[in-house]
C-alpha positions as CSV (number, residue, x, y, z in Angstrom):
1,X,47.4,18.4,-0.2
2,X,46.6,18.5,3.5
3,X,43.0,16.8,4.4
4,X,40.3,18.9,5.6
5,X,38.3,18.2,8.6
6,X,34.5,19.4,9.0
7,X,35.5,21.8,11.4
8,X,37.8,23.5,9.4
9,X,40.7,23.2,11.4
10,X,43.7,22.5,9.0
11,X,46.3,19.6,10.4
12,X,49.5,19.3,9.6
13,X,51.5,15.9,9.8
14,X,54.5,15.5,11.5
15,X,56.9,12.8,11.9
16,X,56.4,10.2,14.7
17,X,58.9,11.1,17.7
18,X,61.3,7.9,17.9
19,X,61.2,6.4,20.8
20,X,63.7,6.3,23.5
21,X,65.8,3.5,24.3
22,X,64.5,1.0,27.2
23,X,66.5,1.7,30.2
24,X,67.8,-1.5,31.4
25,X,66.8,-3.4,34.2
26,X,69.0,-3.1,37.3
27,X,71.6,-4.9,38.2
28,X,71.9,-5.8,34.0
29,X,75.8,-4.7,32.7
30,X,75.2,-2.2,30.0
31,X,77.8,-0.4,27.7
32,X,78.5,3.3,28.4
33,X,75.9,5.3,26.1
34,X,77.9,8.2,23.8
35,X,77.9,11.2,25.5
36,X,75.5,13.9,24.6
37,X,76.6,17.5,23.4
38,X,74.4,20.4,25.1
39,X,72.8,21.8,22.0
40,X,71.3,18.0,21.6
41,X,69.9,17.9,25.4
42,X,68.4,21.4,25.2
43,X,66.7,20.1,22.1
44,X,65.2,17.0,23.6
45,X,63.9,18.8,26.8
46,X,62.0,21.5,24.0
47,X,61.0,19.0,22.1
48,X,59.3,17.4,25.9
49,X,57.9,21.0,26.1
50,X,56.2,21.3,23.1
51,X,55.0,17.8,23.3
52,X,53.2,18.4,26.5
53,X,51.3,21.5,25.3
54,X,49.8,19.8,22.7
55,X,49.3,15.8,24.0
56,X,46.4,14.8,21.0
57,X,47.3,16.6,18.1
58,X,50.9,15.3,16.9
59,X,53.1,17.5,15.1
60,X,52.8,17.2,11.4
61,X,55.8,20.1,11.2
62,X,59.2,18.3,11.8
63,X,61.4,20.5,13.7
64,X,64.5,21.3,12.7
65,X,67.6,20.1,14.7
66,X,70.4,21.7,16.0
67,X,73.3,22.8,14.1
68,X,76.7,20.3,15.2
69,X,78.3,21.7,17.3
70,X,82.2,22.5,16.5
71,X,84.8,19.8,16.3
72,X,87.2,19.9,19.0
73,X,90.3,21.8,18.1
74,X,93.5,18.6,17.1
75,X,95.8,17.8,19.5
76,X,99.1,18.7,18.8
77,X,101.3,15.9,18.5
78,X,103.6,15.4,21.3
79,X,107.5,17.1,20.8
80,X,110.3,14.3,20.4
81,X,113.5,14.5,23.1
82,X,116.3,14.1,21.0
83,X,119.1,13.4,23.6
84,X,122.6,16.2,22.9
85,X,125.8,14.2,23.2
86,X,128.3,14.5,26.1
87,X,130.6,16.7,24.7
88,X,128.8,19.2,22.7
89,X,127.8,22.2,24.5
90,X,126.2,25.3,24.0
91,X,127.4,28.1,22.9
92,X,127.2,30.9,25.4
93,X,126.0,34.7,24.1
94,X,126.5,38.1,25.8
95,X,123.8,39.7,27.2
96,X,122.4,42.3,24.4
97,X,123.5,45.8,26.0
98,X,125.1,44.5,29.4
99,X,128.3,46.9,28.7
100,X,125.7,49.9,29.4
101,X,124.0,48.8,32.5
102,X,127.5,48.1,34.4
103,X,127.6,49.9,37.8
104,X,124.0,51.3,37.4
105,X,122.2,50.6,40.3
106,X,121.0,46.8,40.5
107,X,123.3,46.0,37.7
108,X,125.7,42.9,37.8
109,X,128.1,45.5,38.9
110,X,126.8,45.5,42.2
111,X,127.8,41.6,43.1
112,X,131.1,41.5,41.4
113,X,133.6,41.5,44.8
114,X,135.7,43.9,45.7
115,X,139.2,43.8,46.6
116,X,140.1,44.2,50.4
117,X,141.6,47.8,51.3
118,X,144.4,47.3,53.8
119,X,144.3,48.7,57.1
120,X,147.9,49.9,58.1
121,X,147.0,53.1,56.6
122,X,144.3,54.6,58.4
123,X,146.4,53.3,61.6
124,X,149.2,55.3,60.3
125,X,147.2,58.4,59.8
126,X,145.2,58.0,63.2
127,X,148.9,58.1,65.0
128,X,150.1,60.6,63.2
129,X,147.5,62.9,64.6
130,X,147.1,61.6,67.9
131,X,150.9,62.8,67.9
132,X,150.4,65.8,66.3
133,X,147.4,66.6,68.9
134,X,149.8,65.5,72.0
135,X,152.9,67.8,70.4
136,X,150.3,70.7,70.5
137,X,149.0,70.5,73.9
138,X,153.0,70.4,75.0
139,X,153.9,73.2,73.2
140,X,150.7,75.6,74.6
141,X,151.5,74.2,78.1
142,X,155.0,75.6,77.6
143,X,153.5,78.9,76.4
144,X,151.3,79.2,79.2
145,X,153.6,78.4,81.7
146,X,156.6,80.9,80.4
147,X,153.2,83.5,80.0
148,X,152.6,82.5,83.8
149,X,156.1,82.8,85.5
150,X,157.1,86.9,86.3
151,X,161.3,85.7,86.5
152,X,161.2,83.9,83.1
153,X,159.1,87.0,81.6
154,X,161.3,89.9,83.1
155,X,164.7,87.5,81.8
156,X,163.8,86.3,78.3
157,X,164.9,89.4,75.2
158,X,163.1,87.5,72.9
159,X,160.1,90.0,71.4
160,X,156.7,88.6,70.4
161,X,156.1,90.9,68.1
162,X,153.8,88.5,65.7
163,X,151.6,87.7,68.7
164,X,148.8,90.4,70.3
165,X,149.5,91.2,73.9
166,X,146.5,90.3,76.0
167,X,146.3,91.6,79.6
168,X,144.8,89.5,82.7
169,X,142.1,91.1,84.4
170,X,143.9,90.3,87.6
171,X,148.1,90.1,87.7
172,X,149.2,86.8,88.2
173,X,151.6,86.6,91.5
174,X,153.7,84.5,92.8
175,X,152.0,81.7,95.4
176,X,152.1,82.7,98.9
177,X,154.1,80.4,101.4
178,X,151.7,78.8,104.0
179,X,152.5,80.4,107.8
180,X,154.2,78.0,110.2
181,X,151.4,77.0,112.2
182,X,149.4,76.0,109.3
183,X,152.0,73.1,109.1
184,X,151.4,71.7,112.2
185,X,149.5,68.8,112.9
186,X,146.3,69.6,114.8
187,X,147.5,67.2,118.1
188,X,151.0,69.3,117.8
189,X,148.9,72.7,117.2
190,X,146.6,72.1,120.7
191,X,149.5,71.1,122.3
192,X,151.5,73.9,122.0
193,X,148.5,75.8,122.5
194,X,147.6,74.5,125.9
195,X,151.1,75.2,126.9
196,X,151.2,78.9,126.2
197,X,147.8,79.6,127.3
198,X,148.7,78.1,131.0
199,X,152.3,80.2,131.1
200,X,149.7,83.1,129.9
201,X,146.9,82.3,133.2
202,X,149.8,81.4,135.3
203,X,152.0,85.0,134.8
204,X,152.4,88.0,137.0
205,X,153.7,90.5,135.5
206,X,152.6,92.2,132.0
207,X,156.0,91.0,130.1
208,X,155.4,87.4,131.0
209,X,151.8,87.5,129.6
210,X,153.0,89.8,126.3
211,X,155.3,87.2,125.6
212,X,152.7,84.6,125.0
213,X,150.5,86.7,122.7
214,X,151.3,87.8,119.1
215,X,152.0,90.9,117.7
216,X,151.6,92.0,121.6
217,X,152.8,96.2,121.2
218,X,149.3,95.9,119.6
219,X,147.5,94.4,121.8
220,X,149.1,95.6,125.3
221,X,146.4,97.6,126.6
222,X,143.5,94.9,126.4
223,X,145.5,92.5,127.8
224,X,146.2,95.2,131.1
225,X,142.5,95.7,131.3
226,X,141.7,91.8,130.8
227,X,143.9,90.8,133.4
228,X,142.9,93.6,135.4
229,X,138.9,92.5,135.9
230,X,139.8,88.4,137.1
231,X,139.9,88.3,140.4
232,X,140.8,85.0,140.3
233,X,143.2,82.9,138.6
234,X,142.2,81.5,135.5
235,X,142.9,77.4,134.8
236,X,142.8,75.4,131.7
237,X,140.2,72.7,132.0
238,X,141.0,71.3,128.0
239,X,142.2,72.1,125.3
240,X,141.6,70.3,122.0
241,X,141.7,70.6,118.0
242,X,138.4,72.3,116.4
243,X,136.3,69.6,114.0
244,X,136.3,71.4,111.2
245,X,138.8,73.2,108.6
246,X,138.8,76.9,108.7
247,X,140.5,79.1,106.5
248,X,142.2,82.5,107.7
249,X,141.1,85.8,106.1
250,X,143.6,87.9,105.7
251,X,145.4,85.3,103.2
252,X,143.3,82.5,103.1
253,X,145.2,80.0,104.4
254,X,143.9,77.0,106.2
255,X,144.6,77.2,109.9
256,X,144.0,75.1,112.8
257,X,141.6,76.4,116.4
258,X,141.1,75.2,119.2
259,X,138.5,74.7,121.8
260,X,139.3,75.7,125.2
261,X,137.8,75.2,128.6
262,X,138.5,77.6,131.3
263,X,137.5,78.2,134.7
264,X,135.9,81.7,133.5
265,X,132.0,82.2,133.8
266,X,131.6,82.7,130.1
267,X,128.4,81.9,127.9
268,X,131.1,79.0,126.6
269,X,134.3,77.9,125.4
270,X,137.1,79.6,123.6
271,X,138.6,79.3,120.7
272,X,142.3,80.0,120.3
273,X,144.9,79.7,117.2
274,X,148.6,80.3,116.7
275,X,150.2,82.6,115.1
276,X,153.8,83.0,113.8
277,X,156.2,86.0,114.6
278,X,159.0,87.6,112.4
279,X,161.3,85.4,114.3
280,X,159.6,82.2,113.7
281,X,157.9,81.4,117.0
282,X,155.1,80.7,117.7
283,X,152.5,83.0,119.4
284,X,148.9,83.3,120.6
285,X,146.1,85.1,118.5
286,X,145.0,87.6,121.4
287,X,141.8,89.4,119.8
288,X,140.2,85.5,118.6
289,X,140.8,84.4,122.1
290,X,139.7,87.8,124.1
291,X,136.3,88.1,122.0
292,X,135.6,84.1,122.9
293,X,136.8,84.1,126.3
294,X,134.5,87.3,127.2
295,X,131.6,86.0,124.6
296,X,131.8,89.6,122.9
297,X,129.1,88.5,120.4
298,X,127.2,86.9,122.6
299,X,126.6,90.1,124.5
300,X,126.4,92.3,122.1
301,X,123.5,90.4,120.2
302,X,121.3,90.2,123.4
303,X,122.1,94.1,123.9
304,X,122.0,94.9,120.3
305,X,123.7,98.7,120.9
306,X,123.5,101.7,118.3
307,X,127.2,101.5,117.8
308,X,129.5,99.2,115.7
309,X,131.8,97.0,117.7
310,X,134.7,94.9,116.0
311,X,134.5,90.9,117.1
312,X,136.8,88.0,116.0
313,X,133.8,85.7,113.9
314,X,133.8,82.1,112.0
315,X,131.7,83.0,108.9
316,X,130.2,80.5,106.6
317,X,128.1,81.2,103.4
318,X,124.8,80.3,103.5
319,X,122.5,80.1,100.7
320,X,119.7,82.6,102.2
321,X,116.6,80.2,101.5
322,X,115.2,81.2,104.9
323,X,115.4,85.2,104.4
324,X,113.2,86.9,101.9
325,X,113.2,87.5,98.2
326,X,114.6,91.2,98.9
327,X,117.2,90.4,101.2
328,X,118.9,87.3,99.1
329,X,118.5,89.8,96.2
330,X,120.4,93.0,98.0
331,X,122.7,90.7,100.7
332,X,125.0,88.1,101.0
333,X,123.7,85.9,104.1
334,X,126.6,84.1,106.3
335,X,126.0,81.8,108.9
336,X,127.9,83.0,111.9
337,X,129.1,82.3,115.3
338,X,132.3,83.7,117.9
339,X,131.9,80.7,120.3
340,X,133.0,77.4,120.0
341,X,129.7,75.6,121.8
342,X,128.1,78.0,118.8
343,X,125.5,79.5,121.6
344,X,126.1,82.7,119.5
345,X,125.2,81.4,116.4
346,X,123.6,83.9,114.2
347,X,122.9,85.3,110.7
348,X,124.7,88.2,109.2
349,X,123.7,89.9,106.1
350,X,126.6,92.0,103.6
351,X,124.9,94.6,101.2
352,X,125.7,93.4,97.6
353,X,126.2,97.3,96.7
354,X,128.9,98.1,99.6
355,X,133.0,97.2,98.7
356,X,132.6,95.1,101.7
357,X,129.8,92.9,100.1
358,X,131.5,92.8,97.0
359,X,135.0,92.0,98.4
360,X,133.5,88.6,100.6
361,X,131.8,87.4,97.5
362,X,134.7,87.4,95.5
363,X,137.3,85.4,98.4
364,X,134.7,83.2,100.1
365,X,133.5,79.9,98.7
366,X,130.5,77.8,99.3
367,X,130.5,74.8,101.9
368,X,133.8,76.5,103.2
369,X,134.8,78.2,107.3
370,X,136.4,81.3,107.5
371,X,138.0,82.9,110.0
372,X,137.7,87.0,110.0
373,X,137.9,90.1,112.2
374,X,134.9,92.1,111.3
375,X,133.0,95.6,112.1
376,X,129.0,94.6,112.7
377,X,126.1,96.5,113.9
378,X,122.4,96.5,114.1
379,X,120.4,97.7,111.1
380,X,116.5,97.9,110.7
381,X,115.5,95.5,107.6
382,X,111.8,95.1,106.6
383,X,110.7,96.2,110.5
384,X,113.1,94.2,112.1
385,X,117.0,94.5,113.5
386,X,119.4,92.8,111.6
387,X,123.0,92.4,112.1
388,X,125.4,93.9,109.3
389,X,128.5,93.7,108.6
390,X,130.4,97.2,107.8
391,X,133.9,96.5,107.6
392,X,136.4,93.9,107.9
393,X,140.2,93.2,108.0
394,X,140.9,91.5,104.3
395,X,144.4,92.8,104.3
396,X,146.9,91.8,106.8
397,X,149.5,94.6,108.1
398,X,152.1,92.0,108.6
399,X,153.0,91.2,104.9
400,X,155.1,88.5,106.5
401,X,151.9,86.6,107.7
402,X,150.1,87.0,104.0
């Protein structure tokens, strides 16, 4: 039965707290103490606690320990290697459902190699139809060309009656021979040209001069009246081949001019050409050389009359990007010029709406000379005089000279 004390207060008896272990002196070799568990040093540091709330009056209640803690869980005893013998091996299985999966996508399908195709088929086929492909283009050139040639046409019986007939817009002619003077070189062209123009300065009488100029029953009149105003004789300073290549209009050939020098007191040189008779000789273009000669355009653009006048001109197609909107949309615009100095150079317009419009854009090229009688006047265009052209010769007489 606990004691009593005179102040009433009951104490309870507790157990002494064993002491700890001295702690060695330094430097003295000591054994490695047991190791300690957690639970144990959480109890010793509440036992400390409770120790220093209370210093005088020992604990008569012992306080319980801690429960052990667990024992760690056994090690498993390590496996034994038992070595296999040389020649036994083990058996192999089949994959469990591998038949199934064969050629699906990722499947073992996929790395199994494939046998090489050989290639001496797909050569064969790729020459059969490059052959096949040449044999057709043949066989449509053949068509086109028998379609093309009037003799073989009016000659063959056969019938196409499987085939539909279908009619060019435009009838497909024969090719038209090139005149004779369009052969010539153009050193053998101002040759022959110098000589005919000095017989044609140096004659008397009106046969000698007809006989140098071409289609002369035409022509004899001007030439009477030309002759008629020198009253000097007329001498050939030079005569040599024009730099550039013009084509002829009537028949579009290419033809060669050239510039002449002359004693005359023209604006500038002429130009002459050749032309070739039904007999095959050799003749002088009398209207090119009488409108250069005189300078016919010359004069009539710094008198700019009411009335038309026909003049021998080299035309060129220009692209219009100096003349209003207007005018490129309603006119062709030519760059043109009747001397060979081109001191009468000058712009000539053709209505779009007029046969004669519509006729020059359908012979004349871009970047290309032509040669062509034509009928001009003056004609009042947005407040100012332009030059027109009305008319001109696109279809020669002579059908020898086409």
């Amino acid at each position: 039965m606990p004691s009593v004390n005179p102040s009433g207060w009951v104490v309870r008896e507790y157990p002494p707290i064993p002491a700890l272990p001295a702690v060695p002196a330094p430097g003295t070799p000591q054994r490695n103490p047991e190791p300690r568990t957690n639970a144990e040093m959480n109890w010793e540091a509440a036992q400390a606690y409770a120790d220093s709330l209370n210093p005088r009056r020992p604990v008569t209640v012992p306080m319980t320990a801690p429960a052990e803690a667990p024992p760690p869980p056994p090690v498993p005893e390590p496996l034994q290697w038992n070595p296999m013998k040389p020649s036994a091996h083990p058996k192999l299985t089949a994959w469990p459902g591998i038949d199934a999966q064969l050629g699906a996508p990722g499947s073992a399908d996929d790395f199994i190699p494939k046998p090489k195709r050989s290639v001496v088929w797909p050569l064969i086929m790729i020459v059969t139809m490059i052959m096949a492909g040449v044999g057709t283009a043949i066989f449509l050139e053949q068509q086109r060309q028998k379609s093309a040639s009037p003799a073989m046409v009016a000659t063959s019986s056969r019938v196409e009656s499987d085939f539909p007939t279908i009619k060019a817009a435009i009838p497909v002619v024969a090719p038209i021979p090139l005149p004779p003077e369009s052969k010539l070189s153009p050193l053998d062209a101002a040759a022959q040209v110098q000589g005919l123009l000095e017989k044609l300065f140096a004659a008397t009488t009106p046969e000698a001069r007809l006989a140098c100029v071409a289609d002369a029953s035409h022509h004899k009149d001007e030439v009477t009246t030309f002759f008629a105003k020198q009253s000097s004789p007329i001498n050939v300073e030079f005569c040599r081949p024009f730099p550039a290549t013009t084509f002829s209009i009537p028949g579009v050939h290419p033809t060669t001019l050239c510039e002449v020098g002359t004693s005359l007191a023209a604006p500038g040189t002429g130009i002459a050409r050749l032309l070739s008779e039904a007999d095959g000789s050799l003749r002088l273009d009398w209207p090119m050389l009488h409108d250069s000669l005189t300078g016919a355009l010359f004069h009539f653009m710094e008198s700019k009359p009411k009335e038309p006048m026909w003049v021998t001109i080299g035309a060129r197609r220009n692209f219009g990007f100096d003349e209003s909107e207007t005018i490129r949309q309603q006119h062709l615009v030519f760059d043109i010029q009747g001397l060979g100095n081109g001191a009468d150079r000058a712009i000539l317009l053709a209505s779009k709406n007029q046969p004669i419009g519509r006729s020059l854009d359908h012979l004349v090229s871009w970047n290309q000379l032509y040669l062509l009688r034509a009928l001009v006047h003056f004609e009042t265009l947005e407040g100012q005089p332009r030059l027109v052209i009305l008319d001109a010769d696109l279809i020669s007489a002579d059908t020898s000279r086409q």
